[in-house]
C-alpha positions as CSV (number, residue, x, y, z in Angstrom):
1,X,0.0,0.0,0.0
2,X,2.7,3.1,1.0
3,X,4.8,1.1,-1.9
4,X,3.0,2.5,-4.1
5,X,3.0,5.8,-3.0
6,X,6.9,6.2,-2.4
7,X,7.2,5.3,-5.9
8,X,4.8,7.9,-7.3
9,X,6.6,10.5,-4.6
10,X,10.0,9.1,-6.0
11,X,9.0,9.4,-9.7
12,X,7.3,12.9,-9.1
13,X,10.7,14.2,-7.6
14,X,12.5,12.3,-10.6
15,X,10.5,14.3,-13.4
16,X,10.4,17.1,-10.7
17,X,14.1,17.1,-10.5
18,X,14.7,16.4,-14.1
19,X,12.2,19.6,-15.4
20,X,14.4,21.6,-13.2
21,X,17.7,20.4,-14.2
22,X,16.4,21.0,-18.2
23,X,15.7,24.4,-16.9
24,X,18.8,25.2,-16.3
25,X,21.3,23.7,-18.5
26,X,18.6,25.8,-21.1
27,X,19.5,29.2,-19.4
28,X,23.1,28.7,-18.9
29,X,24.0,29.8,-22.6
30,X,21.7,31.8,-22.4
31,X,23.8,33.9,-19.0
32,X,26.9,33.4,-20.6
33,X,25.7,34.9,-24.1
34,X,24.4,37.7,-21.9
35,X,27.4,37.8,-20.2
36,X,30.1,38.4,-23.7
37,X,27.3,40.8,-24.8
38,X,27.7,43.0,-22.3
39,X,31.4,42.7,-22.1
40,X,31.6,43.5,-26.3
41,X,28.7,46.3,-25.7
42,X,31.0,48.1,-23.2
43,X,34.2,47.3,-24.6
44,X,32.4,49.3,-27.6
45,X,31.0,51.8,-25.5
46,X,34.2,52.8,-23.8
47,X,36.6,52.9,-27.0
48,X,33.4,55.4,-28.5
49,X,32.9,57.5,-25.4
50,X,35.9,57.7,-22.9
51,X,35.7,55.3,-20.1
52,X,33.5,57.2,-17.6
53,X,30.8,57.5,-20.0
54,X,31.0,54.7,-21.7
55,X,30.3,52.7,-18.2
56,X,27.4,55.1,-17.2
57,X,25.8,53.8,-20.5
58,X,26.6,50.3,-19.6
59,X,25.1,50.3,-16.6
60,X,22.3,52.4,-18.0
61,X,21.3,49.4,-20.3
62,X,21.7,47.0,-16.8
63,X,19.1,49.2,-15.5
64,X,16.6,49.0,-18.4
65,X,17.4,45.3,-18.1
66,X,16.5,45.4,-14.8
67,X,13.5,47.5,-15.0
68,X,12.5,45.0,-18.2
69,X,12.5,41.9,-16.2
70,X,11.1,43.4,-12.9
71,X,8.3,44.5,-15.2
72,X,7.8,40.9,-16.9
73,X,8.0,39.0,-13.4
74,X,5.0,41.6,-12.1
75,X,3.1,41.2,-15.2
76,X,3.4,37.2,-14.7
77,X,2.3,37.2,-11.3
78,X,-1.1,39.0,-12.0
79,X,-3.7,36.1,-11.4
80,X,-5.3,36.7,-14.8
81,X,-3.5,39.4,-16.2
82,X,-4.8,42.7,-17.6
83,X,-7.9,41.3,-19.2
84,X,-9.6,39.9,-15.9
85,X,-9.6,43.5,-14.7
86,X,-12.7,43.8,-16.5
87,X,-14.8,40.9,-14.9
88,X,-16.4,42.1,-11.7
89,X,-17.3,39.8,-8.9
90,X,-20.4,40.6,-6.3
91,X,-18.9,42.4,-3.1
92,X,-19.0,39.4,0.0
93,X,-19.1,39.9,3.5
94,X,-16.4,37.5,4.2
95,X,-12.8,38.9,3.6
96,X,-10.9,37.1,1.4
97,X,-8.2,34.8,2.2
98,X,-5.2,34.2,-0.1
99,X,-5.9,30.4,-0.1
100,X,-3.0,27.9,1.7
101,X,0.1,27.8,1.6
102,X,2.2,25.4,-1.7
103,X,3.9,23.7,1.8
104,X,0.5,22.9,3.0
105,X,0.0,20.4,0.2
106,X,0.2,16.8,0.5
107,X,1.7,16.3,-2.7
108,X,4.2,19.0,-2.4
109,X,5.1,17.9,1.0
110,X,5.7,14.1,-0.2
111,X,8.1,15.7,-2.8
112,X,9.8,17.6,-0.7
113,X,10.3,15.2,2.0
114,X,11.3,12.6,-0.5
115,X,13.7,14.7,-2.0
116,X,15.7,16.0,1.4
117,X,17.9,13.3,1.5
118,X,19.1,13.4,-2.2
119,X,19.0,16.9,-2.8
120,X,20.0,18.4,0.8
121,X,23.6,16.8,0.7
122,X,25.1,17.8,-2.9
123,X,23.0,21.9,-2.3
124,X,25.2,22.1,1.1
125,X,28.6,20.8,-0.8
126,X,27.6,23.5,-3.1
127,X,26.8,26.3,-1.1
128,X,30.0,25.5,0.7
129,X,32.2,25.9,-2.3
130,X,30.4,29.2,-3.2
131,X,30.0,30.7,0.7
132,X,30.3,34.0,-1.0
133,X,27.7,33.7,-3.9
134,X,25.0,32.5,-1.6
135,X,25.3,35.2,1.0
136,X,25.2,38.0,-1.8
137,X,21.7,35.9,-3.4
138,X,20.5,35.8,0.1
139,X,21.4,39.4,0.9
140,X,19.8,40.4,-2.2
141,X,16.5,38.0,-2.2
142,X,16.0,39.4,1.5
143,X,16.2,43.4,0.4
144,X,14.3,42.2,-2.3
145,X,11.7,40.6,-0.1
146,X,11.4,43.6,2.5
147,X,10.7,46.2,-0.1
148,X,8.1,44.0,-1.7
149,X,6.0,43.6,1.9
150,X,6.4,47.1,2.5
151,X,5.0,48.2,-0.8
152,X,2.0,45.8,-0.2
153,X,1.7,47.0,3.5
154,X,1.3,51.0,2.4
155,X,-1.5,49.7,-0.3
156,X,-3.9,48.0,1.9
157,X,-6.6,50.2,2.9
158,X,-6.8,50.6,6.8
159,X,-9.2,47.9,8.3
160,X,-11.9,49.4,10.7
């Protein structure tokens, strides 16, 4: 009986893990294409314009970047996007919740807790290798994360 369900959590973490790993080996040309780019754009840029401008117009085109994908990744997390603005739904007395958590799923949890052991192991040989990496994405995800709740904080109406 729970045979059968470590080896649909097993192959769900398998295809999980797999999608993932497709994922990435996808972008990384991608970043390092991105990366000669912008090394030929301001090698260009500073033989044209002097080195002082040439990196303000660099890190101009970082910004717009930037600014781009910020734009894309709050355009993606609309629930229906632009279009469902126009349906209206009648008012409720209830408030309305934001629904549970992904963690609080079953499913996600069997994933997760099948996956620990393989996956917890080669991420902390990682991290260790790359100490300094992972405290500037951490550092960053967590200024990130502030300004976000404080910008949803200042919108909410004030609750009487």
């Amino acid at each position: 009986m729970f045979a059968s369900l470590f080896k649909r959590a097993e192959a769900s973490v398998e295809n999980t893990l797999g999608e993932l790993g497709n994922r990435v080996l996808i972008g990384i040309p991608f970043i390092v294409a991105l990366g000669f780019a912008a090394a030929s754009f301001s090698s260009y840029a500073n033989r044209n314009y002097g080195p002082e401008i040439g990196n303000l117009i660099v890190a101009g085109g970082f910004i717009l970047l930037g600014f781009l994908v910020a734009l894309v990744v709050k355009l993606r997390k609309r629930p229906g996007g632009p279009a469902s603005e126009v349906h209206e739904e009648p008012a409720s007395e209830e408030p309305q919740s934001t629904g549970p958590s992904f963690l609080e799923d079953e499913k996600v949890m069997s994933i997760v807790s099948a996956a620990a052991p393989i996956v917890l192991p080669a991420m902390l040989r990682t991290a260790s290798k790359n100490w300094p990496l992972i405290l500037a994405a951490a550092a960053g995800l967590y200024v990130f994360s502030r300004s976000e709740s404080a910008g949803s904080a200042q919108q909410s109406p004030p609750q009487a």
